[in-house]
C-alpha positions, 0 to 999 in steps of 0.5 A, spaced: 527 487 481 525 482 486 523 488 491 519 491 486 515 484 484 513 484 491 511 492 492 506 491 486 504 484 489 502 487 495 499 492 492 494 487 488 493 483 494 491 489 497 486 491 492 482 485 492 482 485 501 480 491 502 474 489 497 472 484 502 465 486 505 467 483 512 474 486 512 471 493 512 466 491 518 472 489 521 476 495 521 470 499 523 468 494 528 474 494 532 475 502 533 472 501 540 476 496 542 483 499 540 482 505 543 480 502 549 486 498 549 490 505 547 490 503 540 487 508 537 493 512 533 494 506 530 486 504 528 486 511 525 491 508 522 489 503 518 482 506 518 485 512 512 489 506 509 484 502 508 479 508 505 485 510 501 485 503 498 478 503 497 478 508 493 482 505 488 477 499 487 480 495 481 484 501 479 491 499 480 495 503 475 498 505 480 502 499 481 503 500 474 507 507 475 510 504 481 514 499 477 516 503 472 518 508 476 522 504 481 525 500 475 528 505 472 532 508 479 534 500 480 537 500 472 540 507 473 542 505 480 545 498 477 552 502 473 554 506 479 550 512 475 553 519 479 547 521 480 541 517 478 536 521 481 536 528 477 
């Protein structure tokens, strides 16, 4: 349970960074710099990351689904189900 709290407090924390007007600059800004330090896979990396999340702006029913989801594995998990997954 602990993991899934802190998948979804990531999740939350995310959303509200990448709402931040100077983190958006800053990732656009260091594009230059990456790929001259031969960085560039991992800048466009984190530039599509960080378009995904801003896309979903402040909606994080996601997160939601997520905790469901994962919560329900970890219970069927927790008895030694056969085959929890099917």
């Amino acid at each position: 349970m602990r993991r899934i709290d802190l998948i979804v407090r990531v999740g939350e924390q995310l959303a509200r960074t990448v709402r931040q007007p100077l983190i958006g600059f800053a990732v656009r800004a260091a594009r230059a710099p990456a790929y001259l330090a031969g960085f560039g896979t991992l800048q466009e990396f984190l530039e599509r990351r960080f378009q995904a999340f801003s896309r979903l702006g402040r909606e994080l029913s996601c997160l939601d689904t997520i905790r469901a989801r994962e919560t329900a594995l970890s219970e069927a998990l927790a008895p030694g189900d056969a085959c929890p997954l099917e």
